[in-house]
MARMARDO-483137 format. One record per residue (C-alpha): residue in three letters; x negated, y, z negated. Coordinates in steps of 0.05 Angstrom, whole numbers, plus 5000, padded with zeros to 4 digits. Each point is the difference from the previous one (the first is absolute). Layout:
N
ALAXYZ;...
// end
This chain:
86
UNK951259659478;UNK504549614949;UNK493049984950;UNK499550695014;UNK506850104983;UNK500349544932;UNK494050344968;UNK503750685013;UNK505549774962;UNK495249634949;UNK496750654990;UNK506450444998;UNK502449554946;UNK494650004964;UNK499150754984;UNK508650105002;UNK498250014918;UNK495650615003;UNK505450445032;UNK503649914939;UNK495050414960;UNK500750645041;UNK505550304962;UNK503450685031;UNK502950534950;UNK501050794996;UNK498750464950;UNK501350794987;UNK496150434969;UNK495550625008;UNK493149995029;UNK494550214956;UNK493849935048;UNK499049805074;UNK493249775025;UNK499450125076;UNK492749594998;UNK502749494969;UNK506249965028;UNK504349934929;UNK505550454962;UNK501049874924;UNK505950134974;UNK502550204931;UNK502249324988;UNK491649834983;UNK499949555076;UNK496450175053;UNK502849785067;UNK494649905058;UNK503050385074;UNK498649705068;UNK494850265043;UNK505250375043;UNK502950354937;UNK501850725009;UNK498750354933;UNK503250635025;UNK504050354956;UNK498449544933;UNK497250334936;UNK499749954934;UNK506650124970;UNK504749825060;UNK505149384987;UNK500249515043;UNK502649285009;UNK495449465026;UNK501349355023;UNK495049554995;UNK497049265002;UNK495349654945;UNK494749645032;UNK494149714964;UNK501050454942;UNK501150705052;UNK505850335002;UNK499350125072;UNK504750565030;UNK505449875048;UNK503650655006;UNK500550594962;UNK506750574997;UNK499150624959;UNK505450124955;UNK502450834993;
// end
């Protein structure tokens, strides 16, 4: 149990540096296409920003503002919520 226990901790330590490069930020701007296949809204900003699998798209166009919060992960800007702005 205590081996068990000290490569946990070994192995936690080890990839504590990687959490570092996840980076969260928001941005607003206005949506210029959504891609329900792909699961991705660009935005007027030039990004694209890649929507979970449980995503609701409802109600997002081209042309609507909005303010996303996301996280960069491996390059992605990977959405983690998403308010429309009137």
């Amino acid at each position: 149990m205590r081996f068990a226990i000290s490569a946990l901790l070994g192995v936690s330590a080890m990839l504590a540096p990687f959490a570092s490069w996840a980076q969260s930020a928001d941005v607003e701007a206005t949506i210029t296409d959504v891609s329900t296949a792909q699961l991705t809204i660009s935005l007027d900003d030039g990004k694209v920003y890649q929507a979970p699998s449980e995503f609701n798209f409802e109600g997002l166009e081209s042309g609507v503002k909005v303010l996303v919060f996301y996280t960069e992960v491996d390059g992605k800007r990977m959405i983690n919520d998403l308010e429309l702005i009137n």
